[in-house]
N, C-alpha and C positions, 0 to 999 in steps of 0.2 A: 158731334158731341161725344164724347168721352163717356165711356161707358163704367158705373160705380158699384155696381151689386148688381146682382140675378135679378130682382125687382126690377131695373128700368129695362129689360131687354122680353121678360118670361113673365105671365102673368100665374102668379100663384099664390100658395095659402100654406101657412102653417100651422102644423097638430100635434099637440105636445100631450102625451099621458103623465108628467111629471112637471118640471119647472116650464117654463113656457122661452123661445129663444134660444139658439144655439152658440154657445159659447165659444168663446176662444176660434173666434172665426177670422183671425187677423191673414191677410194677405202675404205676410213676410215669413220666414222662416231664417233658423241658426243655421242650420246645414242640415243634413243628410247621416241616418244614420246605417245599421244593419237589419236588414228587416225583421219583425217576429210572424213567427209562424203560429196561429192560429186556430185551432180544429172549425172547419164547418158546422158543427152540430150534427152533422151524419158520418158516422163509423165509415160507412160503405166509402161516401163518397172522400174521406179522408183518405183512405187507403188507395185509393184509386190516383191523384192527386200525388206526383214528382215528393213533393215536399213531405208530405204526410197531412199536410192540411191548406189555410189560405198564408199566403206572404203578403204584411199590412204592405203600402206601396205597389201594389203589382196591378195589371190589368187584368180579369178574370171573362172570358168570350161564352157565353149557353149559345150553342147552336141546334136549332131549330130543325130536328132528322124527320119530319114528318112531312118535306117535302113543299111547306108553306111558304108564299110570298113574302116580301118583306114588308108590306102592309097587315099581315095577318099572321108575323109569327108572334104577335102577345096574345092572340086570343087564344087559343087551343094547344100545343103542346107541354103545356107546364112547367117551359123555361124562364117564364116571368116568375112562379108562382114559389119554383125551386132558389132563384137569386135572392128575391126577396128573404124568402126564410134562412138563408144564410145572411145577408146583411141584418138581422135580427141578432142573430149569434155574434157576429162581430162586434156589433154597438154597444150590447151586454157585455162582451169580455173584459178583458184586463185594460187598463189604460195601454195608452199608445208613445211610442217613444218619437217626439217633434223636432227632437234638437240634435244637434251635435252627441250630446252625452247623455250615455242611460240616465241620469238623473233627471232631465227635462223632459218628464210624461204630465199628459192630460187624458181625460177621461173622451174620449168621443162616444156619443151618444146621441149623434146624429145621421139617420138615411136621409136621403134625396134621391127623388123619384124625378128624372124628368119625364116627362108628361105629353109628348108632340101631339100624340095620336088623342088623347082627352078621355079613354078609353078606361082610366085606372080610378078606382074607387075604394077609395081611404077607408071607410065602415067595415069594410070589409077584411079589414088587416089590424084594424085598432087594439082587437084583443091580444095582438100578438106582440104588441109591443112593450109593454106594462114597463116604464117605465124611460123608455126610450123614446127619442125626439123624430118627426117626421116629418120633411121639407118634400111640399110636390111644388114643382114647375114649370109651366106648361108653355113654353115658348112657341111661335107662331113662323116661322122660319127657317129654315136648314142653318144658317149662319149663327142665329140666334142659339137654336141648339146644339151647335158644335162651341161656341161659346161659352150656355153655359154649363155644359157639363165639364169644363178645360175650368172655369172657374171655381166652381163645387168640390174639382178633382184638388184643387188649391186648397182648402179651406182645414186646417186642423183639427178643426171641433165637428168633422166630417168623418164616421166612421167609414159609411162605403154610399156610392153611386149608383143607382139603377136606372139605365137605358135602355131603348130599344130601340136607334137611330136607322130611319132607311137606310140611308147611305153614308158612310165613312169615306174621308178622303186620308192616304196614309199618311199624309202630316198630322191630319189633326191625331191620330192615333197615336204618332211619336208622341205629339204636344199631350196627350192626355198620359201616355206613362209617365214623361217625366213630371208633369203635375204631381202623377198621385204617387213618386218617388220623391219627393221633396214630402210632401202631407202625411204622408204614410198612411193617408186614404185607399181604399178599394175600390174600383173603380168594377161594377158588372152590367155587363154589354150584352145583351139578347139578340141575336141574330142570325139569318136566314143559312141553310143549309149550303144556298151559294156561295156563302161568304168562305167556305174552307179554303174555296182557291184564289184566294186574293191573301196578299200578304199583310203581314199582323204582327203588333208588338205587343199582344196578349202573351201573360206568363204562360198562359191552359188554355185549350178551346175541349170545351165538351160538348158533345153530341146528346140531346137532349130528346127522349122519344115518349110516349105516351104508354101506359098498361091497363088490361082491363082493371079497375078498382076492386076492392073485395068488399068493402063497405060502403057509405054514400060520404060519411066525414073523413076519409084519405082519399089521396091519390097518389099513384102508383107511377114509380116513370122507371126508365131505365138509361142509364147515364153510361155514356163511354169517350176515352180518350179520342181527341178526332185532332190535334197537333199539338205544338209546343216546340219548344226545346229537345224534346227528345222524338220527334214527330219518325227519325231513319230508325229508330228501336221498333222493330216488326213483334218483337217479343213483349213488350210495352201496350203498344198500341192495340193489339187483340182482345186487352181487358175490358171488359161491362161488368156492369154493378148493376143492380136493381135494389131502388130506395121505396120508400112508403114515406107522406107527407102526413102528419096530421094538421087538416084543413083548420079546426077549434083552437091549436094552440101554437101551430106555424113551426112545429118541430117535426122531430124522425117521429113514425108513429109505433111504440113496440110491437114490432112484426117480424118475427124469426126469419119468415120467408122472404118478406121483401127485402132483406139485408144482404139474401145470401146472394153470392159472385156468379158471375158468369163465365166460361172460359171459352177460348176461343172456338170448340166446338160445340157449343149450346149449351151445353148440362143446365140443368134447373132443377125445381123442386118438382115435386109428383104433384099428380094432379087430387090425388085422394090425401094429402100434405095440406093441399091449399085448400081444399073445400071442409078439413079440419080445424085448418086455421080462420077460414072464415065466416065456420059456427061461432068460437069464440070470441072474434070481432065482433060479431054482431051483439053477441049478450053486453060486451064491455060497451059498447059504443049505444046502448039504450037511455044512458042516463045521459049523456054528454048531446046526442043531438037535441035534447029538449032545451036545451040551455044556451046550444053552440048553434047550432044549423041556421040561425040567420048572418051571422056572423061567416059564414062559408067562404073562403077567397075562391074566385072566380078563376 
């Protein structure tokens, strides 16, 4: 049987904080145009990032530096937690260019989560999307999810994709760039630290690591270049960032400290820096967990 939409393969739900139904979801495409570039919503990680930010159409790799299985890299290093709030920002930005010619933009204002593992829980992201459309899909077989994420990556009215597939096979990886080169979808892959040494038609692979928090509503990761296109740049690849999430509202959280670089010989902030900075966290952050703290993404 011929397979007609994500619905007959993935069982799943949709959650719209605005119109309800994702639009302009048609399977065909004019052509192919130049991609735009983006910002993530984080300075840091914009900087860090070839481009200066995302390229709609590209494939983006979080890889999982904390040493976790591929069964257990969405729970604990906050590389699900960091894609997600960047496909927020993309959804929100400017429309997207589908056709042949600048003139032929639509607005995508649609994520899609797929969902293997069953583990992702929508409440907990809802406030962050204020306005923007959310597709989870929980397919029930490797096939099925290489499917449909190759179809989702299709879809126009698709700003960006969020995965965290155990295993990739390198077709489908080709097959899903040039999906989300034709859609001018994003396409962001969550996966294991192993995964560096297998080959990838991910634009960026970032290495994605955990930091102690300063508050209880951010979280804190440190982000570094782990390949690419410029993967033989020694000078390149030495760079780390350290970002801060705000967990209440799924952006950068203003945090002097957590923004500032890293170089290739450690430098950071001081420790009497940081225990400064997160007296005043704490005062800012008084009124916001009353409000926010059930709403915490996980």
């Amino acid at each position: 049987m011929a397979r007609s939409g994500v619905a007959s393969s993935a069982k799943g739900f949709f959650l719209s904080s605005g119109a309800a139904g994702a639009s302009g979801c048609a399977m065909e495409y004019a052509g192919e145009s130049a991609s735009e570039i983006v910002s993530t919503g984080f300075r840091s990680l914009d900087g860090l990032l070839p481009a200066g930010g995302v390229q709609r159409g590209r494939l983006l790799e979080w890889l999982s530096a904390d040493g976790l299985s591929a069964e257990d890299v969405s729970n604990a290093s906050g590389a699900v937690t960091l894609a997600f709030a960047v496909a927020c920002h993309l959804a929100g930005s400017s429309p997207k260019t589908v056709g042949s010619h600048a003139s032929e933009t639509m607005l995508a204002s649609t994520i899609v989560v797929v969902d293997r593992q069953g583990w992702f829980h929508p409440p907990a992201v809802m406030p962050w999307l204020a306005g923007r459309q959310l597709l989870v899909a929980r397919p029930s077989r490797d096939d099925d999810e290489s499917w449909t994420i190759d179809q989702c990556l299709r879809c126009p009215g698709v700003a960006a994709v969020v995965a965290w597939p155990k295993r990739i096979h390198p077709t489908s990886l080709r097959r899903w760039q040039l999906a989300a080169r034709r859609s001018q979808a994003v396409g962001m892959l969550v996966r294991p630290e192993a995964a560096r040494r297998e080959p990838s038609w991910a634009e960026a692979r970032i290495a994605v690591a955990p930091l102690p928090s300063l508050g209880i509503g951010t979280r804190r990761l440190r982000l570094g270049l782990a390949g690419g296109p410029w993967s033989g740049d020694e000078s390149v690849s030495d760079r780390s960032v350290e970002i801060a999430i705000d967990l209440v509202r799924g952006c950068e959280a203003p945090c002097g400290t957590a923004s500032r670089g890293i170089g290739a010989r450690g430098e950071t902030t001081s420790h009497r820096e940081r225990m400064a900075t997160g007296r005043r966290r704490d005062e800012s952050l008084q009124i916001v967990q009353l409000e926010g703290l059930a709403c915490r993404a996980s």
